[in-house]
DRENVOLUM-874138 format. One line per 5 residues: their letters; for each residue z, x, y of C-alpha. Coordinates in Angstrom, 3 decimals. Last residue first. Layout:
REM DRENVOLUM-874138
A = Z/X/Y; ...
REM end
This chain:
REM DRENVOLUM-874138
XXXXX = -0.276/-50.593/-28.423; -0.358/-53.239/-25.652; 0.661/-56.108/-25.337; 3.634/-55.361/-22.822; 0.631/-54.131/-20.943
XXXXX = -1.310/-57.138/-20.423; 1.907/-58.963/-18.840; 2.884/-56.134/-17.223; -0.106/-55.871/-15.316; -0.309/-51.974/-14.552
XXXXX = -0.807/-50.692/-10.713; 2.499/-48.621/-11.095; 1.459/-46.635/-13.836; -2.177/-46.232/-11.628; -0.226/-45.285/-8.797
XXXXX = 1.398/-42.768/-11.125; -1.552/-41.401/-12.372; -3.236/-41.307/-8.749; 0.161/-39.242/-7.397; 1.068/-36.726/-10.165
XXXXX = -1.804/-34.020/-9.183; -0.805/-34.324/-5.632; 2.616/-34.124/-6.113; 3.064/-31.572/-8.731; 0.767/-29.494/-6.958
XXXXX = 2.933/-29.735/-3.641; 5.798/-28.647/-5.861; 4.074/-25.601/-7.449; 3.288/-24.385/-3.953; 6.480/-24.679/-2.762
XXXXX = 8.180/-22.944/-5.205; 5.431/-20.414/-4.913; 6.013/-20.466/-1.208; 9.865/-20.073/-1.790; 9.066/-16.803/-4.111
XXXXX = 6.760/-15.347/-1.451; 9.088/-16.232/1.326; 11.911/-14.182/-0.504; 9.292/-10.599/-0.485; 8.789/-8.986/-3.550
XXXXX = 8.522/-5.395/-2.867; 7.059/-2.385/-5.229; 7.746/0.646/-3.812; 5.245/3.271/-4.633; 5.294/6.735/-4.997
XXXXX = 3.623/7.867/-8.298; 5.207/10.350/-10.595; 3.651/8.631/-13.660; 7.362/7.472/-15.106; 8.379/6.521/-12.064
XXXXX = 5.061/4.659/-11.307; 5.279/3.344/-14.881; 9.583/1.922/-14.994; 8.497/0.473/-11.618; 5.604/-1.289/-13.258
XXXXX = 7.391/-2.824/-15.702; 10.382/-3.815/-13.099; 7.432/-5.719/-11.266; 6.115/-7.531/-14.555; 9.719/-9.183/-15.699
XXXXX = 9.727/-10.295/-12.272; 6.055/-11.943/-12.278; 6.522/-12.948/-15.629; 9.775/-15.003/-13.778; 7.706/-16.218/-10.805
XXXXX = 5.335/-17.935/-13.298; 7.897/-19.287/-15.258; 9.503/-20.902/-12.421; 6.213/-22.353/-11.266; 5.743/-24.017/-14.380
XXXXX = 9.033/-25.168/-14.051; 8.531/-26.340/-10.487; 5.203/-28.446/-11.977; 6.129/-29.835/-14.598; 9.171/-31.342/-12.402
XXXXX = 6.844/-32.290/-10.347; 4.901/-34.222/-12.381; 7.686/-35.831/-14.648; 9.042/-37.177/-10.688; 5.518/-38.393/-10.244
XXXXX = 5.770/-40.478/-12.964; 9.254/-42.317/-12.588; 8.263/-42.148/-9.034; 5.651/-44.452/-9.512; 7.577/-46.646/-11.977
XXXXX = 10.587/-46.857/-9.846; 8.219/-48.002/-6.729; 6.170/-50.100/-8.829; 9.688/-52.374/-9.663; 11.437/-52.171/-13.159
XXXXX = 13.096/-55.653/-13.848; 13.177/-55.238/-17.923; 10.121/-57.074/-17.978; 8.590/-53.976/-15.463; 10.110/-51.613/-18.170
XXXXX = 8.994/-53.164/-20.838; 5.510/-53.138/-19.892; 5.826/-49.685/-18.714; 6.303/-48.574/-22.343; 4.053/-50.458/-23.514
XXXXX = 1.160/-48.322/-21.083; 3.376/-45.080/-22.460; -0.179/-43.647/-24.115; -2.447/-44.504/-21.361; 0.175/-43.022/-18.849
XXXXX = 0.635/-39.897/-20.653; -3.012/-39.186/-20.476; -3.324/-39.490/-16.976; -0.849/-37.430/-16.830; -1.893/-34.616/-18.863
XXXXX = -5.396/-34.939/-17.529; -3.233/-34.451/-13.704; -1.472/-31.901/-14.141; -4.387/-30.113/-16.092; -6.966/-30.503/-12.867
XXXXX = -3.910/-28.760/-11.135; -3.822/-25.728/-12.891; -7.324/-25.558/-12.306; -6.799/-26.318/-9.346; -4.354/-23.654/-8.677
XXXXX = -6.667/-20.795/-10.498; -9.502/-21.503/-8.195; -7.119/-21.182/-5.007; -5.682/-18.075/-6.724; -8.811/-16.764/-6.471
XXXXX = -9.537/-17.682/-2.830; -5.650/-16.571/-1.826; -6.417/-13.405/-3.764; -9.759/-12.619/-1.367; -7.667/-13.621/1.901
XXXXX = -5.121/-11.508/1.067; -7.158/-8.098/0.274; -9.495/-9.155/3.336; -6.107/-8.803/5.106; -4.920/-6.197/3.802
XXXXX = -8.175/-4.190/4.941; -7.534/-5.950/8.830; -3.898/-4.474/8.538; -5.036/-1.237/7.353; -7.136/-1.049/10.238
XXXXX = -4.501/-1.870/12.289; -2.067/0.547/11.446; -4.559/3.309/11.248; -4.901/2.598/15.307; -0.788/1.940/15.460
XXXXX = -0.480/5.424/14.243; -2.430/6.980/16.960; -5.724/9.427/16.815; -7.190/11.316/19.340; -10.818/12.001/19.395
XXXXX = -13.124/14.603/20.079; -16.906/14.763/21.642; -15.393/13.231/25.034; -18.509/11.860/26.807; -19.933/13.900/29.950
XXXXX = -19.344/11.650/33.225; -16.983/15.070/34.105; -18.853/18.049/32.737; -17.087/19.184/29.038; -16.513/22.916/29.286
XXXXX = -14.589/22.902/25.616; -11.547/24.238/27.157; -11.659/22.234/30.074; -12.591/19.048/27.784; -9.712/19.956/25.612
XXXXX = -7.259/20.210/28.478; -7.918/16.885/29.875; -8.286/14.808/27.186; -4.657/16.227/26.167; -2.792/15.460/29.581
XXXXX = -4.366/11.694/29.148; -2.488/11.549/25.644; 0.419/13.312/26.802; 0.726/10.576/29.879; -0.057/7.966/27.373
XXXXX = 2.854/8.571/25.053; 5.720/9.361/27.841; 7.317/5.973/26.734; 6.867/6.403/23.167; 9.131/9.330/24.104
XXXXX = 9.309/13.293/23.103; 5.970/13.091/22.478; 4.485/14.628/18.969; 1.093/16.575/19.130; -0.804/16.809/16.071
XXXXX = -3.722/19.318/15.857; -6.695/18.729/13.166; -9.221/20.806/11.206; -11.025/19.823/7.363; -12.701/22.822/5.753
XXXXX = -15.509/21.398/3.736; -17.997/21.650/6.816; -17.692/25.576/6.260; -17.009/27.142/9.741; -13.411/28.818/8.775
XXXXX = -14.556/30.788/5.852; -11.378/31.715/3.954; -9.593/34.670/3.378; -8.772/35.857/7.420; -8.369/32.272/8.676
XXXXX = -6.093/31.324/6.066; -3.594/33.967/6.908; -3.877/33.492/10.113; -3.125/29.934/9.001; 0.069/30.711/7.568
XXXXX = 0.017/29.217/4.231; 0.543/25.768/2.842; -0.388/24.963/-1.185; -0.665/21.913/-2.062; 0.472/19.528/-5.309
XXXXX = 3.561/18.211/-4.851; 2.142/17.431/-1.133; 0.620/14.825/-2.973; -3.076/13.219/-3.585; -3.943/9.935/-5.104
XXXXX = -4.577/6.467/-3.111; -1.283/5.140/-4.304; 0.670/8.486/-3.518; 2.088/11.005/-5.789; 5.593/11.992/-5.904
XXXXX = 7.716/13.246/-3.120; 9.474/16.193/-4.545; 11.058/18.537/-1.852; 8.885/21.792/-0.862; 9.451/24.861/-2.608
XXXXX = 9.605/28.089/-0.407; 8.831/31.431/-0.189; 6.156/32.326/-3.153; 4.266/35.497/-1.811; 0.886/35.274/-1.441
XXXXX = -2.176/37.321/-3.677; -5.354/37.421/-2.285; -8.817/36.221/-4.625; -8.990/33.393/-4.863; -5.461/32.162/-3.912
XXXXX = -3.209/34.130/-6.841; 0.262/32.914/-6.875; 2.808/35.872/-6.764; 6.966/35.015/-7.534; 9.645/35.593/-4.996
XXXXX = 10.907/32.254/-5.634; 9.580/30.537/-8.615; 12.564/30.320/-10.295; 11.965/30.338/-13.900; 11.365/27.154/-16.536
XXXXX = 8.041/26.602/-15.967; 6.146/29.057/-13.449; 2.582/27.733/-12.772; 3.261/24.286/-13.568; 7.268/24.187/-11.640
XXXXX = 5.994/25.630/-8.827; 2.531/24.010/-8.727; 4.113/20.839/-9.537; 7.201/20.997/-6.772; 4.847/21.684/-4.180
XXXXX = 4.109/25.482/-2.714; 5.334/27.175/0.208; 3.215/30.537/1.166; 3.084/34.245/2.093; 0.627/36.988/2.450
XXXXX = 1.693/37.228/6.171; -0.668/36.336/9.314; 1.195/38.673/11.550; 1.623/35.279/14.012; 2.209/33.087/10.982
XXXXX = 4.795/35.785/9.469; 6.519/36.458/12.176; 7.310/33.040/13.296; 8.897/32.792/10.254; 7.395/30.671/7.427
XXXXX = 9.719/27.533/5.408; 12.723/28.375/3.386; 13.687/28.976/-0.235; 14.418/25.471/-2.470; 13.666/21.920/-0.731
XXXXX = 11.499/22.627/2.110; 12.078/19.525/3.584; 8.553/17.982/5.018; 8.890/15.881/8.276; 5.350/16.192/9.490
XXXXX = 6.006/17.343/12.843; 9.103/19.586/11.566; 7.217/21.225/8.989; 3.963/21.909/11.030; 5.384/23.425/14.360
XXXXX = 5.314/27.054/13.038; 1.186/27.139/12.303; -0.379/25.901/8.985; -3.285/27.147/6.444; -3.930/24.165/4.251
XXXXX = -4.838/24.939/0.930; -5.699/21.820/-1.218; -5.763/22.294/-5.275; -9.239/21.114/-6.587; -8.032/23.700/-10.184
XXXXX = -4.011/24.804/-10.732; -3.787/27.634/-12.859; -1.433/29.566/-15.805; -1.388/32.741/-16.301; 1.723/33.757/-14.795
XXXXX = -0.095/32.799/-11.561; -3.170/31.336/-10.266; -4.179/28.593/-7.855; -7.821/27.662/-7.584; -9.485/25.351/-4.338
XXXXX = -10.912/22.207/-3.642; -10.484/21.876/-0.320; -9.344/24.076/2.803; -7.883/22.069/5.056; -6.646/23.624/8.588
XXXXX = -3.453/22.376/10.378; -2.764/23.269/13.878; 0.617/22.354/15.418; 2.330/20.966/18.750; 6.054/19.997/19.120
XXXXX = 8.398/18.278/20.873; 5.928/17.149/23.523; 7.207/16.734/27.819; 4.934/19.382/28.996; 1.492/20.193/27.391
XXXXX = 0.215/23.828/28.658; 0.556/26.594/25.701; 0.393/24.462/23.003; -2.290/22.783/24.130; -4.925/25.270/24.901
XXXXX = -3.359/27.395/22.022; -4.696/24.248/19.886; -7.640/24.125/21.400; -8.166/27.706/21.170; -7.561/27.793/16.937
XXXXX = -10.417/24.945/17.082; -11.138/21.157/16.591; -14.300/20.576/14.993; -17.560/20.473/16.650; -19.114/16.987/16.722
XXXXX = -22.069/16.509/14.406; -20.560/14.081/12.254; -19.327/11.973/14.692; -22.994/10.964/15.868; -24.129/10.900/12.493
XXXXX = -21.431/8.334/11.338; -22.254/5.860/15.019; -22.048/3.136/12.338; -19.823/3.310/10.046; -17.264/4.242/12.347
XXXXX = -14.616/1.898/11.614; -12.000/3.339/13.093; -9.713/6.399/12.626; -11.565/8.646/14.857; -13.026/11.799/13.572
XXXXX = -13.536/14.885/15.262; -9.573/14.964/15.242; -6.630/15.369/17.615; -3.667/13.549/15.795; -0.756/12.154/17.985
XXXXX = 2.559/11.699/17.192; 4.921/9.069/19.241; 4.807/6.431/16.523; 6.560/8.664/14.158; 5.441/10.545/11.372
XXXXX = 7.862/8.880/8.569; 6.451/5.569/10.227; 3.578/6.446/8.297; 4.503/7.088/5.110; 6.828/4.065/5.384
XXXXX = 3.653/2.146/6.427; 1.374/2.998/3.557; 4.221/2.145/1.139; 5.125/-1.221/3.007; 1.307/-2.159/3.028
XXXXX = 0.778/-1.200/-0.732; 3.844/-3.044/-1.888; 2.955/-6.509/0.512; -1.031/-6.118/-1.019; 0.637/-5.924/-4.578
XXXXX = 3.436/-8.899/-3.741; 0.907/-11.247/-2.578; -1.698/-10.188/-5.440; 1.400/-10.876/-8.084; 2.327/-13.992/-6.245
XXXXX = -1.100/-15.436/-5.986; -1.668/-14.948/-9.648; 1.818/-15.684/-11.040; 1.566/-19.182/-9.569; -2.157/-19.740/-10.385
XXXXX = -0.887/-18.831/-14.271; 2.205/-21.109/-14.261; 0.923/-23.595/-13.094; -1.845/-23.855/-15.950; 0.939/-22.557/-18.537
XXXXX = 2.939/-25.919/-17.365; 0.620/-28.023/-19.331; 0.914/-25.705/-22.185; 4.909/-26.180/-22.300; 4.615/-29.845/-21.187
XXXXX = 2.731/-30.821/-24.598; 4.436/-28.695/-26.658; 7.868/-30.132/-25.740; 6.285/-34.007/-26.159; 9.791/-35.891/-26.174
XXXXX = 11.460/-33.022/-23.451; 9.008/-34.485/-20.724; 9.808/-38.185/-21.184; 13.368/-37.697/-21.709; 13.139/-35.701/-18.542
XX = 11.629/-38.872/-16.776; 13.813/-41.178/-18.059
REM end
């Protein structure tokens, strides 16, 4: 009776289940955006490993605060990496990376502009996980000699030399030629913009010889990778150490350096997802009652109209309980397929937006987790219920005497 009821006014439940259907969609598609983002961010980041550690002026916190303070702080330097590389036990690996922004990349005639050249030592590749795909990656040789060579992303090779192989080709960096030697494997773009499809990396004696190395625009940073998460605080501690003797820090004298760990990003990005959440869930919230508010009209409505209806049905033996589920039952069931339609836009919108991050080189995968789509199922339920519940206890509430009058 209930379904007869609904499928008798098809208009009327369609737009009624629009309102569900919109707060539905709405707090999926935010849950599913933040849930994308997060995994994204996080893949990146495990690619690293949880045993690498990033020496930096900066420390990945909120540092809004004490900005000045880590402004001012000398950069990491050529010695403290040779500090470390030369005296850490127990690390796989140990590199320098300098960032020099914002530069020009010429060749054939064509150019790159704001292209990032970051001058590298031996250790980089492997730390970092790139694969050069085409070619190979710089000898030892060449980053001690400080060799006129370089690996390039797939866009610069492919943008500066369409349709030829790019190995053993010149790029012009200002104003030095390097020798193409290897293209690194695609990877697409990120969400927050930026790719390694689109950098250039040298030998950093080779960087240090072009370039000014003591312009504030040229980022610095060592990584150190463990060989165990186990051995992780042992390298950290042996690091402190060695910088502060190279840097002739006194003992009591603060550390003016800091070392970075992925689990310290981790949890900022955690706390920024979590605003993220917590601002869709209050949206959503608005769009839910809403969706709610027209539950119930409709209802409320439908009872007026159906008033003879119960009449007969109480005459006919009907108790309040059947009558009050009778009602509630046309709620909910409003309700899930409202909810259903919701999660379905929300599908049909997900493989839309794969088919434009592929299409726009972007690197993004978007996830839809299961206990999204049962909380939306959920969700639409609980509406039904609350929404339905005063109509239907009024239904139920109806003299039948009075109402088998009515017209």
């Amino acid at each position: 009776m209930a379904l007869n009821a609904l499928f008798s006014n098809k208009i009327r439940t369609f737009l009624t289940m629009l309102g569900v259907a919109t707060g539905i969609f709405a707090i999926s598609a935010i849950l599913t955006m933040v849930n994308s983002m997060k995994y994204s961010l996080s893949e990146n980041l495990s690619s690293l490993g949880n045993t690498t550690m990033f020496v930096h002026n900066w420390p990945w916190k909120n540092n809004s605060q004490d900005w000045f303070k880590f402004f001012n702080r000398p950069k990491v330097s050529y010695s403290d990496y040779l500090k470390l590389k030369e005296g850490l036990d127990e690390v796989e690996g140990v590199a320098y990376e300098v960032s020099v922004m914002g530069q020009t990349v010429k060749g054939d005639g064509k150019s790159f502009t704001n292209v990032v050249i970051q001058g590298v030592t031996e250790d980089y590749v492997n730390l970092n996980n790139l694969k050069v795909e085409e070619g190979r990656f710089f000898t030892e040789i060449e980053i001690a000699g400080g060799n006129p060579v370089c690996v390039v992303g797939t866009n610069i090779a492919t943008g500066l030399y369409p349709g030829q192989n790019p190995l053993g080709k010149f790029v012009r960096l200002g104003g030095n030629r390097a020798k193409i030697v290897g293209i690194l494997e695609k990877k697409g773009a990120g969400i927050f913009g930026g790719s390694q499809d689109d950098g250039v990396l040298i030998p950093y004696m080779y960087a240090a010889r072009n370039y000014n190395m003591n312009r504030r625009s040229v980022d610095k940073m060592i990584m150190v990778k463990a060989q165990k998460y186990e051995e992780l605080d042992y390298v950290e501690s042996e690091i402190i150490s060695k910088v502060r003797a190279n840097r002739g820090l006194k003992p009591g004298v603060e550390d003016n350096f800091s070392i970075n760990k992925q689990e310290m990003l981790m949890k900022q990005i955690d706390t920024i997802f979590k605003y993220l959440e917590n601002g869709g869930i209050i949206i959503t919230f608005f769009s839910l009652l809403i969706g709610g508010f027209s539950i119930f009209n409709i209802m409320y409505i439908s009872v007026k109209e159906r008033t003879n209806e119960i009449g007969i049905q109480k005459a006919l033996g009907a108790t309040n309980d059947f009558i009050m589920f009778q009602f509630i039952t046309e709620s909910v069931v409003t309700c899930i397929l409202g909810g259903l339609l919701g999660l379905l836009v929300l599908f049909i919108g997900a493989e839309v937006a794969k088919s434009a991050l592929i299409n726009s080189g972007i690197s993004l995968t978007i996830v839809i987790e299961m206990w999204d789509v049962w909380r939306a199922i959920i969700l639409s339920i609980g509406i039904g219920l609350t929404a339905g519940a005063l109509p239907a206890w009024m239904a139920a509430r109806v003299d039948p005497v009075i109402a088998i009058r009515a017209k």
